[in-house]
C-alpha positions as CSV (number, residue, x, y, z in Angstrom):
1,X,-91.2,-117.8,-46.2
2,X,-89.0,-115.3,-44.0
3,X,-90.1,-111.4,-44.3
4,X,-86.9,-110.7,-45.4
5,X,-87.0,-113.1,-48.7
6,X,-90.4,-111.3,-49.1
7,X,-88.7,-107.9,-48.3
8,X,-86.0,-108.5,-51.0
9,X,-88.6,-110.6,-53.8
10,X,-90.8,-107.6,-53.3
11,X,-87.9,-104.8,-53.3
12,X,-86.2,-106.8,-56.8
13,X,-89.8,-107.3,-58.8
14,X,-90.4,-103.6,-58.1
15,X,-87.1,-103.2,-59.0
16,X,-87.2,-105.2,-62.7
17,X,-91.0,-103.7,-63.1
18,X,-89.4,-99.9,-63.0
19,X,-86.6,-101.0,-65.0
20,X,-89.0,-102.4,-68.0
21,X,-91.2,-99.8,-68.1
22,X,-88.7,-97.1,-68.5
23,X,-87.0,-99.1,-71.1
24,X,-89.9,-99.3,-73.3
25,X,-90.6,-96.1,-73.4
26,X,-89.9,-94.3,-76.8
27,X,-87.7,-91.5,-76.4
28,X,-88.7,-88.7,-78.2
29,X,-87.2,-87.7,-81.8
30,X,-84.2,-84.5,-81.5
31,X,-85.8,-81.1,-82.6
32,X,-84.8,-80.2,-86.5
33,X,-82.2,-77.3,-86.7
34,X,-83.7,-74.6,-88.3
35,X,-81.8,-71.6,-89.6
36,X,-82.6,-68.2,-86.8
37,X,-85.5,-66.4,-88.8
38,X,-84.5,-63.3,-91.0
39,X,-84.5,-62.6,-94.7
40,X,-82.8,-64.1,-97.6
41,X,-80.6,-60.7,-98.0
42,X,-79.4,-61.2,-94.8
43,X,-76.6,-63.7,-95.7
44,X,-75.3,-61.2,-98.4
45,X,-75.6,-57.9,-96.6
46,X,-71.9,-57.7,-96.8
47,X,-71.3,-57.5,-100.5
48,X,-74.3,-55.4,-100.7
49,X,-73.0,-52.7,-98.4
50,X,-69.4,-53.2,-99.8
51,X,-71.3,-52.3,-103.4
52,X,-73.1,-49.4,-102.1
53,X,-69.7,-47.9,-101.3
54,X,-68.2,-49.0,-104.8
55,X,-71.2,-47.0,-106.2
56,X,-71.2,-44.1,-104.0
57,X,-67.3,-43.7,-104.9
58,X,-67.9,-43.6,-108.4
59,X,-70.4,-41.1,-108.6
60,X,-68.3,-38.9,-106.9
61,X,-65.4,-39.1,-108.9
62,X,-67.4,-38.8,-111.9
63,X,-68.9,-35.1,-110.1
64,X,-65.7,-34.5,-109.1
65,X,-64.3,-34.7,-113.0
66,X,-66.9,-33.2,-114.8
């Protein structure tokens, strides 16, 4: 055979053996999402604040009246 048939049968097995092995490699799974870590109140911290102002309001009005 020519050195150039073995040059290119050399270059294409290389060629189909990289191509397999990559293929069959498992890719790993995504990472799960999971929620940034904190406390359960955090999601509500709003209406609690909003409440805390309610309350403070209402105790002094009721000061203020009596």
């Amino acid at each position: 055979m020519r050195p150039q048939i073995v040059k290119i049968a050399t270059i294409l097995f290389i060629t189909f053996f990289v191509t397999i092995t990559s293929w069959s490699q498992q890719v790993p799974p995504p990472p799960e999402r999971t929620p940034p870590p904190g406390l359960p109140i955090d999601s509500d911290l709003v209406y609690l604040i909003l409440l805390g102002i309610l309350l403070g309001l209402f105790f002094l009005f009721r000061t203020k009246r009596a």
